[in-house]
Each structure stands twice: as structure tokens, then as C-alpha cells.
PAZA-688804 format. One record per residue (C-alpha): x, y, z; residue number from 1; residue in three letters; chain. Coordinates in steps of 0.05 Angstrom, whole numbers, plus 5000, padded with zeros to 4 digits. Example, Ala and Ser with C-alpha at 12.3 -4.5 7.8 and 13.67 -1.06 7.14 Angstrom:
REM residues 2
  east  north    up   nr  rest  kette
  5246   4910  5156    1   ALA      A
  5273   4979  5143    2   SER      A
REM end
This chain:
REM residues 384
  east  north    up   nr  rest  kette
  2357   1555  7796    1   UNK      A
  2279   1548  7800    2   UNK      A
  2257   1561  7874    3   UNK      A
  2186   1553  7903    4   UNK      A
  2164   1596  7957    5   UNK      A
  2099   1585  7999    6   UNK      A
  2046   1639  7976    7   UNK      A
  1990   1618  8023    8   UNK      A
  2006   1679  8075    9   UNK      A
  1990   1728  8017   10   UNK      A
  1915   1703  8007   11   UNK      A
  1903   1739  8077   12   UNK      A
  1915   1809  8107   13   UNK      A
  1984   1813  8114   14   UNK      A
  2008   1808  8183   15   UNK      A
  2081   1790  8204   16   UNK      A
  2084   1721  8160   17   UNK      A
  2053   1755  8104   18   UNK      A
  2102   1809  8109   19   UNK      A
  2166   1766  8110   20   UNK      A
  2145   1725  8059   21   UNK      A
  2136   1772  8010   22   UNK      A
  2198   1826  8031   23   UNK      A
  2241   1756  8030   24   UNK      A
  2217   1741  7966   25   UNK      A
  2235   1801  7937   26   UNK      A
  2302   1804  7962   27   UNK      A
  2323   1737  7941   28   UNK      A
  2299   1759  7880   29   UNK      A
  2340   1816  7871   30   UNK      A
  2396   1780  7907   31   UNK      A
  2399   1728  7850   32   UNK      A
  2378   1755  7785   33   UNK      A
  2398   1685  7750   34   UNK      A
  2350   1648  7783   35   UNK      A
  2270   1643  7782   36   UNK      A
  2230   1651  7840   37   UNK      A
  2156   1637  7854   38   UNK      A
  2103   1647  7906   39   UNK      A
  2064   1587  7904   40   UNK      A
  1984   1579  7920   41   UNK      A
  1937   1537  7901   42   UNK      A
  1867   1553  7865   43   UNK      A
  1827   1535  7921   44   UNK      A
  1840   1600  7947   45   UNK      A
  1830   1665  7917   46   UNK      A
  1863   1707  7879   47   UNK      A
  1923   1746  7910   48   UNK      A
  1910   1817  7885   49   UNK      A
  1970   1834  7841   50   UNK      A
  1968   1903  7863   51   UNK      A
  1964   1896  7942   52   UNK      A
  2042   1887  7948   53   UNK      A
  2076   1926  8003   54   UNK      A
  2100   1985  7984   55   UNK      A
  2175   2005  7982   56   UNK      A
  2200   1982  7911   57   UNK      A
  2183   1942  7852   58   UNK      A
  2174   1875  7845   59   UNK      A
  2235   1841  7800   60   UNK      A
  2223   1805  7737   61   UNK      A
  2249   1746  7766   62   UNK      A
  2195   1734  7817   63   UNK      A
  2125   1707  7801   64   UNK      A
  2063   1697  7830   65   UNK      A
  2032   1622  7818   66   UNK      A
  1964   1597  7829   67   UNK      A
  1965   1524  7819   68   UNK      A
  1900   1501  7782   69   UNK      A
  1881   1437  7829   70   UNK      A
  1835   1396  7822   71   UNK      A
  1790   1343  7886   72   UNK      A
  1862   1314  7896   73   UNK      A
  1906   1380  7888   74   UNK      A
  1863   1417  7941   75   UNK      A
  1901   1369  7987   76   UNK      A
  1955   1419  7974   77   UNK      A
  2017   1397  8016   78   UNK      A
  2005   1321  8010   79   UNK      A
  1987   1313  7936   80   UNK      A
  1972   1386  7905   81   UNK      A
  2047   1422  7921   82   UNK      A
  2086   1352  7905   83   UNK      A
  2054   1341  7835   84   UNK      A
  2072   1420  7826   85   UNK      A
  2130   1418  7852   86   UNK      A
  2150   1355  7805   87   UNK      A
  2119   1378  7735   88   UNK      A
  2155   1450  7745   89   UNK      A
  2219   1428  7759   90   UNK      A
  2223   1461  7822   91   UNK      A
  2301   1458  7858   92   UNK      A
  2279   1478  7924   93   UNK      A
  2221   1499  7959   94   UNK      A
  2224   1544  8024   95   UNK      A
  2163   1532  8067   96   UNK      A
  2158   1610  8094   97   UNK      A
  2103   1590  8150   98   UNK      A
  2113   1528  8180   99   UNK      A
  2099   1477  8120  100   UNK      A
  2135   1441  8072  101   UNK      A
  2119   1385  8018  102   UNK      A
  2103   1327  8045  103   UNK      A
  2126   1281  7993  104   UNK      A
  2207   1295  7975  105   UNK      A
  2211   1321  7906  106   UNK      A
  2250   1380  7924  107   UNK      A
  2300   1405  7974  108   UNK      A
  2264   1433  8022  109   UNK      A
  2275   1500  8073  110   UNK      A
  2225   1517  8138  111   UNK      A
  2214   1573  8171  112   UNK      A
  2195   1560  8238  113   UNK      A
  2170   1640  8263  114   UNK      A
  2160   1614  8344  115   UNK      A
  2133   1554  8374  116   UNK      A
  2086   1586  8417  117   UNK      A
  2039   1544  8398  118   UNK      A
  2071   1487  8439  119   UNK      A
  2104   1533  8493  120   UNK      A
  2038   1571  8503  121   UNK      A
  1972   1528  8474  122   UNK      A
  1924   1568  8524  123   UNK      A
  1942   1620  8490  124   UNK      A
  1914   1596  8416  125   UNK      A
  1854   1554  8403  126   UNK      A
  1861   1481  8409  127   UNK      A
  1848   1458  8340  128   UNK      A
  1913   1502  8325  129   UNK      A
  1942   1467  8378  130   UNK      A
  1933   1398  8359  131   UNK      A
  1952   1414  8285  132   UNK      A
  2022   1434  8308  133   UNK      A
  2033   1375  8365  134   UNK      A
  2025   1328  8303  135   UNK      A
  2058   1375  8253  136   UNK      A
  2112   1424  8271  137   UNK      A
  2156   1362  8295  138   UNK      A
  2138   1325  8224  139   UNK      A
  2155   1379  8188  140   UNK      A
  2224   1404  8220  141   UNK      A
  2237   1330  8210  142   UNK      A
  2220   1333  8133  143   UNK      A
  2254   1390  8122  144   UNK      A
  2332   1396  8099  145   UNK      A
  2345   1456  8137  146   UNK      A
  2302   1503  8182  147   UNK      A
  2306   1580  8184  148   UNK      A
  2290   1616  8255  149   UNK      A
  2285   1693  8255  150   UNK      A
  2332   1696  8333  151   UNK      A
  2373   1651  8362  152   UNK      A
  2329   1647  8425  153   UNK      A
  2280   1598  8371  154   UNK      A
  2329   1573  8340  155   UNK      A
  2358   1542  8409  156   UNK      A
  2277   1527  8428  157   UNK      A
  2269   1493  8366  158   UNK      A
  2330   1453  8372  159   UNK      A
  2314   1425  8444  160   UNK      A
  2240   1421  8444  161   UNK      A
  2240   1389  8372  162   UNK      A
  2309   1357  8389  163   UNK      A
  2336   1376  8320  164   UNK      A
  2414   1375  8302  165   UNK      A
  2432   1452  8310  166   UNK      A
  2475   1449  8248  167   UNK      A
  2411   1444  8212  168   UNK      A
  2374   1504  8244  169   UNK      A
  2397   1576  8223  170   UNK      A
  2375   1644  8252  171   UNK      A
  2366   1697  8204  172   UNK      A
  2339   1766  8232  173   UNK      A
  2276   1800  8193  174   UNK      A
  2275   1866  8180  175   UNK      A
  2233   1930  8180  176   UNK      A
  2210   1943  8112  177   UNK      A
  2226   2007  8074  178   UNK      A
  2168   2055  8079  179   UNK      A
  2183   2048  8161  180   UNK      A
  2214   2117  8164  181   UNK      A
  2205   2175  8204  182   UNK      A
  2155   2229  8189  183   UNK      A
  2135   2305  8209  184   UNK      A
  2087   2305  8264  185   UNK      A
  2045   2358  8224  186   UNK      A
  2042   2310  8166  187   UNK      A
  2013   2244  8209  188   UNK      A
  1952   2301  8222  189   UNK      A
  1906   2269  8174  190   UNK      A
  1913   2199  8201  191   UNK      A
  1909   2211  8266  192   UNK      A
  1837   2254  8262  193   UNK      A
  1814   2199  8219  194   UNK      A
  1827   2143  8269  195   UNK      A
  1816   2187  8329  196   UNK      A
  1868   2183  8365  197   UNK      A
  1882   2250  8377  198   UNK      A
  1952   2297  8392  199   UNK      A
  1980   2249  8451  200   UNK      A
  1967   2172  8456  201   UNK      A
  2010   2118  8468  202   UNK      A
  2015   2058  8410  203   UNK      A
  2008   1987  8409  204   UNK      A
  1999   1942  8344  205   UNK      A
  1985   1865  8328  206   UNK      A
  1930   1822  8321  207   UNK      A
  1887   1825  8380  208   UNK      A
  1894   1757  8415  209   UNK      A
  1924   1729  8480  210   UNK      A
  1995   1721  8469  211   UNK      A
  1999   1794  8461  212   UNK      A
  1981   1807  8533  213   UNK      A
  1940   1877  8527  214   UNK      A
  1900   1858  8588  215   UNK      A
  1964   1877  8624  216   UNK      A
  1975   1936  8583  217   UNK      A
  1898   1957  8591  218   UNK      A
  1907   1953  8670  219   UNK      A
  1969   1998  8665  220   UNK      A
  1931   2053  8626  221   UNK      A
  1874   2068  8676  222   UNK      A
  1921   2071  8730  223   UNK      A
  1960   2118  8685  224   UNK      A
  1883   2151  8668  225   UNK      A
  1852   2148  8744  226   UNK      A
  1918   2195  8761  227   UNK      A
  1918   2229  8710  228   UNK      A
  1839   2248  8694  229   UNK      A
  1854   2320  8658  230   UNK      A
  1906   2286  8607  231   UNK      A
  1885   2284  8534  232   UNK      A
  1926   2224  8533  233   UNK      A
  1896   2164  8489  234   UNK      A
  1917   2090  8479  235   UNK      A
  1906   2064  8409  236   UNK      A
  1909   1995  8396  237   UNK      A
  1921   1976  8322  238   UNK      A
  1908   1900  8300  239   UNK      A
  1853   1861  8270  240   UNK      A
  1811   1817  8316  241   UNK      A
  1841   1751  8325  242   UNK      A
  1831   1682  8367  243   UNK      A
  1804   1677  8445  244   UNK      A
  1798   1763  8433  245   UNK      A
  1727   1760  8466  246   UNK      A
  1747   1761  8546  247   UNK      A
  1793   1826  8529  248   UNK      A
  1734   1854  8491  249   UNK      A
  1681   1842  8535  250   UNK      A
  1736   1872  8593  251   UNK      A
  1751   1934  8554  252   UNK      A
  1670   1950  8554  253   UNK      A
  1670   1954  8623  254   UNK      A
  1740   1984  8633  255   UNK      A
  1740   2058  8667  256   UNK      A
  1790   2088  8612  257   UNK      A
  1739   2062  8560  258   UNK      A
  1737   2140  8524  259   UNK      A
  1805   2147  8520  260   UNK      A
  1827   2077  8484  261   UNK      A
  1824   2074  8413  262   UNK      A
  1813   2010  8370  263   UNK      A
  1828   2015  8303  264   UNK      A
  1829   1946  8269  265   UNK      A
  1875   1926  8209  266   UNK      A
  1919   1979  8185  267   UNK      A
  1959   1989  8125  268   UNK      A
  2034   2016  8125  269   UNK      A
  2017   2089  8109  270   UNK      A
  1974   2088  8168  271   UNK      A
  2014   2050  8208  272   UNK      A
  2084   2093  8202  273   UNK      A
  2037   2160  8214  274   UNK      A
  2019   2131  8285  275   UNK      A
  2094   2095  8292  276   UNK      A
  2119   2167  8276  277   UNK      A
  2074   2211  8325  278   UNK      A
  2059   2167  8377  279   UNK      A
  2089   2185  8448  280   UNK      A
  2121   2124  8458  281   UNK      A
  2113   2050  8418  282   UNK      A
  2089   1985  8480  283   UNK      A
  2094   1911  8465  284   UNK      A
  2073   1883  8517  285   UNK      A
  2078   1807  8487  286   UNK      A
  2089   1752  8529  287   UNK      A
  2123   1714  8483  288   UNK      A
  2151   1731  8408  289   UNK      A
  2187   1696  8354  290   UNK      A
  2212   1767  8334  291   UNK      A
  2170   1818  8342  292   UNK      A
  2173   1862  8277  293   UNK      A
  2124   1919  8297  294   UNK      A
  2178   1939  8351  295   UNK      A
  2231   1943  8298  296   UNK      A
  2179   1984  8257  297   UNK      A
  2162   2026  8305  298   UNK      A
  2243   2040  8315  299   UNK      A
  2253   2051  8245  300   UNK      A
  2206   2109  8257  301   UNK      A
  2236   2139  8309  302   UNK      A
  2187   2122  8363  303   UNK      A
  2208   2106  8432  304   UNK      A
  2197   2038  8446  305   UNK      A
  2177   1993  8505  306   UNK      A
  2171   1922  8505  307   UNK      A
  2165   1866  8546  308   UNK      A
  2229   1832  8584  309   UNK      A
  2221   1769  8540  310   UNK      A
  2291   1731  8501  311   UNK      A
  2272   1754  8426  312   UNK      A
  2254   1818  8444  313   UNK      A
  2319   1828  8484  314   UNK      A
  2354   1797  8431  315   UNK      A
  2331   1839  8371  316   UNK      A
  2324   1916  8404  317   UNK      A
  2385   1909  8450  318   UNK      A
  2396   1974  8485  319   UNK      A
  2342   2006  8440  320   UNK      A
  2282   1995  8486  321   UNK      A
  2260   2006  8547  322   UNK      A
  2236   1941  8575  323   UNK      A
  2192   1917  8632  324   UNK      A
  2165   1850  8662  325   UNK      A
  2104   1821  8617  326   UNK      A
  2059   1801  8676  327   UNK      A
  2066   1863  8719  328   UNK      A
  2027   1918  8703  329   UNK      A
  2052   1965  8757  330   UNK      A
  2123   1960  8728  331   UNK      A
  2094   1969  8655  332   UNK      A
  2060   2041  8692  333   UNK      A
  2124   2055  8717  334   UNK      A
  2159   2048  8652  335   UNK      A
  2102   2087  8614  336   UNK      A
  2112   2141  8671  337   UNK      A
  2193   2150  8658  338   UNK      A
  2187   2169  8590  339   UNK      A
  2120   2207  8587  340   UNK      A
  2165   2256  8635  341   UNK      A
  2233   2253  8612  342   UNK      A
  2241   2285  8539  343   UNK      A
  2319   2272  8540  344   UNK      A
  2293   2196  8556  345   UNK      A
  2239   2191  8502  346   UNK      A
  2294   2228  8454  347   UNK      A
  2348   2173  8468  348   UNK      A
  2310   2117  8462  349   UNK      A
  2287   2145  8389  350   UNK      A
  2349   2160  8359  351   UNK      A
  2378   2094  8392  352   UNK      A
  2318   2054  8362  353   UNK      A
  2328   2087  8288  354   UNK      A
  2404   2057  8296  355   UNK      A
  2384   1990  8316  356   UNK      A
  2330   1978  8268  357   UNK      A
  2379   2001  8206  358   UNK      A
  2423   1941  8225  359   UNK      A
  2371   1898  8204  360   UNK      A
  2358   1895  8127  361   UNK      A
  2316   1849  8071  362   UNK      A
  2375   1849  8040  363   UNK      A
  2425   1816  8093  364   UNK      A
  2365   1770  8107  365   UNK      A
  2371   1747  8033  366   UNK      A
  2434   1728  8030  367   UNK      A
  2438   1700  8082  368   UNK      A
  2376   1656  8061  369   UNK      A
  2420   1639  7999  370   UNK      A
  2464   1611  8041  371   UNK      A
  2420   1563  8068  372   UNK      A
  2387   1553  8002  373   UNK      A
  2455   1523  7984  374   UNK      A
  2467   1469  8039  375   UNK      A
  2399   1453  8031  376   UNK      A
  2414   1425  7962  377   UNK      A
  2479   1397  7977  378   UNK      A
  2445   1361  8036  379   UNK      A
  2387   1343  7987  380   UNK      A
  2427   1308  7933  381   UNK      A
  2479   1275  7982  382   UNK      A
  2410   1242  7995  383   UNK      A
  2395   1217  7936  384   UNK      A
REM end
């Protein structure tokens, strides 16, 4: 079988679409050595840097990266560009890994839909984002022959804000990826005096914008800092600069705990397991999530992990996390407080979180995609 796969989310950093479309790839690859897979991208971007894959295994024969050459017309790539491709490669199915899919039906066709916060929460994302997915996500789910969800919690949003048949929606669970493991503390040393974020600190990571609610967890740190002004304790804050980010910025300038919180920008995965693995203990304080990988990450690492009381968050780290109410800051202080002062609490949660997260694999996720990959083309050619 020759299966398309949406490269676009590799021409950019790699945040948490980039990542799952590229560990998906490979494990579909790997899962089905007969077939050929390809990440698809047009020429009007540029190159994807054939040596800034992930790390945590090689990449199988089996899996290519494309970039279309496209021309005036083609750079209209999911109206005209992707069909024509799709058509003169004799692709069987194409899974749209962000949102997208052909518009034109040459193909069977898979979505992933990550969240719909952009519906649930637009004030949270600007509003040319906004309008984009009012007029598309519902065109697209529409379009497509089946739709992928990483928790049930979208899948059941998707089904009744979208009002799509739930026998055509499936929830498939991401996972960590490989090089999330746990480490020394004397070996994250080097990291940690390069970023500055000293011996003790408390973690949080994603791209700096709204949804992610780090006003709240801001406010809970100088409490935690105006009682405690002789603690070496630091919050770092790793995540590139993303949409509506000035307010928080222009806020953290002025905050009192300003010496003691650390901004680091985009990280890579070496850096980012050295701070999973030696932080004190891992917030999220999101108020809203699809799935919420850097939790899962931060598990796989053996940090103790704290999250927000929100349904995907509940749903994917269970009894693994300590969780609190996204909009109250006192009860995120609280939370913080507990394990900061209970060793045997901050020791539980850690070994519970490095259980949880190994339930979760690439390679589960896979085959299970398969799966879906299969009624998709039944579906497709009963069509026909």
C-alpha cells in the first residue's frame, strides 16, 4: 500500500504535532514493512533538514520524505497542489496528521483532529486562527473517511460539536518518545548551569501562549517566593514564544519573583529530559489539552507531575499526577507545597508516573492507526 502522510508540521520546530507526526510515521513504518510511506510537503516551503529527526531510532527504509515541486497553482497545496500529487503517485490513502486533508477525493482520507480549542476557547488564539477553523475543521471532519482523536474526551467533543457519527471517530493515545527516560541528577549538571536554572526549580514546558495558563502558575510562585524569600528555589519555563504571549511578558517584567524564574525558549530532547529528570516536580497548568504529551514526558522521566483538573489530562495520567483546579492559583500553591515537603509524596508520584507513561507506546499507536487505515479504505471504495 502507498500511504501519504502530511509533512507540513516538520518545516517548523517541532512541537507536539511535529512530534506525533513524525514518531507515527515511523511506527507505521516499521509496523508495515510491505507498504510505502511518505511525509508529504510542498516546495513552497523549505527544506526539512534530513538530519533534524528526533532521536530514539532510525528511520526505516520504507518511509520517505517528499517535497512536491509546485508550481503558481500547486502552492495552493490542499485544493490543487496535494490532489494532483496525490493522483500522479498513486497514493491509497492519505492521513491528514494536523487538521487537513485533500480537498478534492482522490484518496481515502484519515484526520487527526489534536483538540478543538480553537472553537471551545477562540480568546485564547488569534482570530485569523479562529476563523480558519469555524470555516474549516467542520469541512474537513466532513471530507474525511475517518477521524483520529488522541483521548476519548475529543473524540466525544468532536463528535457533538462537529455532530459527526462516532463510528467514524477513533481515539488513539500518543506516546512519550524514547529518549524520555530517567537520568542521574549529577549528569543533568551541564544543562542545568547552561540554562540557569540552578539545583532546585520547579518545571513547566510548551509554547508560551494563553491556553497554557502560566499567569496562574506565575501567581502561585511568588506566593510560594514571598514565603519563602531564603529558598534557592527557581521556576523555569521551557517553550518558544507563541500567540497573544505579550500580556504574560510584559506581567512577568514587573512580577516580584522576576530573579528566580527562568525562560529558556525552544528546547531540544537532550535538554528537555535533563530538566524532566532533575526538576523537583513537573506543572501543567493548561486550561484545556487535547493530550498533553509534555506530562507524559515528564513521567517517563521520573518527575513528579502536577497538572491541571481538566478531562484529557485526567484521562491520560490517571492516578499518576497530582492535580489541581486550572483557575485557582491558591490551590495550585497548595499542591506545589505538598510535594516540595513530602519526599515519600514526590517519590510515589515518580515511580507511579514512569508506570503510566510505559503504557503508552508509538508502537500500540501504530497499530492501532492501521486499523483505521483499513476501514478508511473499505469505507473509501464502498464509495466509489
Amino acid at each position: 500500500m502507498h500511504i501519504g502522510l502530511d509533512g507540513l508540521p516538520l518545516t517548523l520546530p517541532k512541537t507536539g504535532v511535529g512530534h506525533y507526526t513524525f514518531e507515527l510515521a515511523r511506527a507505521l513504518a516499521n509496523a508495515d514493512p510491505e507498504s510505502k510511506f511518505e511525509l508529504v510537503y510542498p516546495s513552497s516551503y523549505a527544506p526539512v533538514a534530513r538530519d533534524a529527526n528526533p532521536a530514539g531510532g532510525e528511520v526505516p527504509g520504507n518511509l520517505k520524505l517528499k517535497r512536491a515541486v509546485v508550481g503558481p497553482l500547486g502552492r495552493h497545496w490542499w485544493s490543487n497542489g496535494l490532489p494532483r500529487y496525490v493522483r500522479r503517485n498513486k497514493i491509497e490513502l492519505f492521513h491528514g496528521t494536523n487538521y487537513d486533508v485533500p480537498l478534492w477525493r482522490r484518496c481515502a482520507t484519515v484526520l487527526t483532529i489534536h483538540d478543538l480549542s480553537l472553537l471551545l476557547y477562540p480568546e485564547t488564539h488569534q482570530k485569523r486562527s479562529v476563523r480558519r477553523a469555524r470555516r474549516r475543521t467542520p469541512l474537513m471532519a466532513r471530507t474525511a473517511d475517518a477521524i483520529i482523536t488522541p483521548t476519548e474526551s475529543v473524540r466525544r467533543e468532536v463528535c457533538e460539536l462537529l455532530n459527526i457519527n462516532a463510528e467514524k471517530v477513533f481515539a488513539i493515545p500518543e506516546a512519550a518518545r524514547v529518549s524520555f527516560r530517567p537520568m542521574d541528577f549529577d549528569s543533568t549538571r551541564e544543562v542545568r548551569c547552561k540554562l540557569g536554572c540552578g539545583d532546585e526549580f520547579l518545571l513547566a514546558v510548551g509554547t508560551i501562549e494563553p491556553r497554557k495558563n502560566l499567569d496562574v502558575l506565575v501567581t502561585a510562585f511568588e506566593e510560594l517566593a514571598r514565603a519563602r524569600p531564603q529558598s534557592k528555589l527557581k521556576l523555569v519555563i521551557a517553550g518558544g514564544r507563541g500567540w497573544l504571549a505579550d500580556p504574560f511578558f510584559e506581567a512577568l517584567k514587573n512580577s516580584p519573583a522576576r530573579d528566580r524564574i527562568v525562560i529558556t525558549d525552544y528546547l531540544h530532547d537532550e535538554e528537555l529530559r535533563a530538566l524532566y529528570a532533575s526538576c523537583r516536580a513537573f506543572i501543567y497548568p493548561s486550561l484545556y489539552e487535547g493530550f498533553g504529551l509534555p506530562p507524559l514526558e515528564a513521567m517517563a522521566c521520573g518527575a513528579p507531575v502536577i497538572a491541571s483538573r481538566i478531562p484529557a489530562l485526567v484521562e491520560i495520567a490517571g492516578k499518576a499526577a497530582s492535580f489541581f483546579e486550572p483557575t485557582d492559583a491558591d490551590n495550585l500553591l497548595e499542591t506545589i507545597l505538598v510535594l516540595l515537603e513530602d519526599a515519600n509524596a514526590r517519590e510515589k508520584f515518580s515511580f507511579a508516573g514512569q508506570t503510566r507513561a510505559a503504557e503508552f507506546s508509538w508502537q500500540k499507536a501504530a497499530h492501532r492507526t492501521l486499523e483505521v487505515y483499513a476501514i478508511a479504505l473499505q469505507d473509501f471504495s464502498a464509495r466509489r
